[in-house]
C-alpha positions in Angstrom: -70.7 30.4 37.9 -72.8 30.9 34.8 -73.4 28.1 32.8 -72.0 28.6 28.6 -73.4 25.3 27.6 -74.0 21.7 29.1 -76.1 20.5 31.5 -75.0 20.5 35.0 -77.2 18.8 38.4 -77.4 20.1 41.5 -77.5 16.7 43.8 -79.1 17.7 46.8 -81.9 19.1 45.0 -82.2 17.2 41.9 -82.2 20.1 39.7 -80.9 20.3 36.3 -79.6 23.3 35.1 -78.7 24.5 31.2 -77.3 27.6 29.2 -77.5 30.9 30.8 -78.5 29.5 34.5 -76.3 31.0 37.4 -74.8 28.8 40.4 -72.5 29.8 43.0 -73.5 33.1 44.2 -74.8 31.6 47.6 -70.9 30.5 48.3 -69.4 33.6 47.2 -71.2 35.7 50.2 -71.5 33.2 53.1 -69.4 33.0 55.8 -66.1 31.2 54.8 -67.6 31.0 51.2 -69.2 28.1 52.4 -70.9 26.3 49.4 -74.8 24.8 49.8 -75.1 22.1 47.3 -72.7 20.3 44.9 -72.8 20.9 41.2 -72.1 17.6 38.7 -71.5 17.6 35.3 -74.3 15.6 33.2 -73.0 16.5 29.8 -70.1 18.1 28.8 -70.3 21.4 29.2 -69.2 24.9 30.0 -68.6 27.6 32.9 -67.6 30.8 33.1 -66.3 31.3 37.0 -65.8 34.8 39.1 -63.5 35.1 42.4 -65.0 36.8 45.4 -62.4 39.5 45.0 -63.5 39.7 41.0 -67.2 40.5 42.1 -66.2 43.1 44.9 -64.1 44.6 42.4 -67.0 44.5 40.1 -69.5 46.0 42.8 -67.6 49.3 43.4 -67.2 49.3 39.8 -70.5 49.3 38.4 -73.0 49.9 40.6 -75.2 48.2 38.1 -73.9 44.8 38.9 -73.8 45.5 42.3 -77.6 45.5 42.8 -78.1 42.4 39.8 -75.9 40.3 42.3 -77.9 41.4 45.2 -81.1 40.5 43.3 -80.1 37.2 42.6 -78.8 36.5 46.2 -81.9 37.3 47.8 -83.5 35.9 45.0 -82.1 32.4 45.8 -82.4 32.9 49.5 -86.4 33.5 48.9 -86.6 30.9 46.7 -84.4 28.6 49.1 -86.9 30.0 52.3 -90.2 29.0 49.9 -88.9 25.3 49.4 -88.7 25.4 53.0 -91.6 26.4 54.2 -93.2 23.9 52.0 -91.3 21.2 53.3 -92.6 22.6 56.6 -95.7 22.1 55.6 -95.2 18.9 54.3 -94.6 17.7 57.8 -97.1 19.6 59.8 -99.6 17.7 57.4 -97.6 14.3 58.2 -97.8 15.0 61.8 -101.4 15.5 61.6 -102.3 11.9 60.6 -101.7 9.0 63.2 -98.5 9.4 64.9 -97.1 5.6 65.5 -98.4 4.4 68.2 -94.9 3.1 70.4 -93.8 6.7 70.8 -96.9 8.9 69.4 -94.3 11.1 67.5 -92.3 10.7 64.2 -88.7 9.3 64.4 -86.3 11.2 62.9 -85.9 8.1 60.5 -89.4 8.8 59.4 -88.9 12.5 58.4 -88.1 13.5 55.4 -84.7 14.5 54.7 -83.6 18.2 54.4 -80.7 19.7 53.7 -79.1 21.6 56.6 -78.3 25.0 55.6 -75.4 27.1 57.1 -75.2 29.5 60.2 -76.1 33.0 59.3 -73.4 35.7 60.4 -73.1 38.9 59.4 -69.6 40.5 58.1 -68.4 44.3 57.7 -66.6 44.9 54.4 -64.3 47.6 54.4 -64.7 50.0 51.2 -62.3 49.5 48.5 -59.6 52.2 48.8 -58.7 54.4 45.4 
């Protein structure tokens, strides 16, 4: 999705979003288009939506748009790996203080939350026939 106008929130991750930001494209290539976060509507706003079969159609179109989508998947994905890895190191630096003494490790109640991303799998598109 690409945002027109409004603001929109993704709630998992607190973030706000405005004109010209881009949602969704995570969903459109995971298995079972399997969405990672949930996007409300602060104000009222606008969105301009593509299908999966609207982007494939897209791809073999203009190769062009074929490697701006890819860019902004794996952009996402990094970005999504970085956040992470910092929340990683978030607890290696909470484990390295005094552990509570009953059980000398961290509860999972005592962890900080994370969202729990999808499964990874791997799927074999066919080429668009002419």
């Amino acid at each position: 999705m690409f945002v027109v106008k409004g603001r929109f929130r993704l709630r998992e991750l607190g973030i706000e979003l405005g004109s010209g930001a881009v949602v969704g494209e995570l969903g459109l290539v995971a298995p079972g288009n399997k969405r990672t976060q949930t996007l409300a509507c602060s104000t009222d706003g606008e969105l301009l939506v593509i299908s999966y079969d609207e982007v494939r159609q897209l791809q073999v179109q203009n190769p062009a748009f074929g490697f701006y989508f890819l860019q902004t998947v794996s952009g996402r994905l990094f970005e999504n790996m970085e956040k992470l890895e910092a929340e990683v190191a978030q607890l290696r630096k909470l484990l390295k203080g005094p552990l509570p003494a009953s059980t000398q490790r961290p509860t999972p109640d005592e962890l900080p939350s994370a969202p729990m991303l999808p499964p990874m799998r791997m799927q074999v598109l066919e080429p668009a026939r002419r």
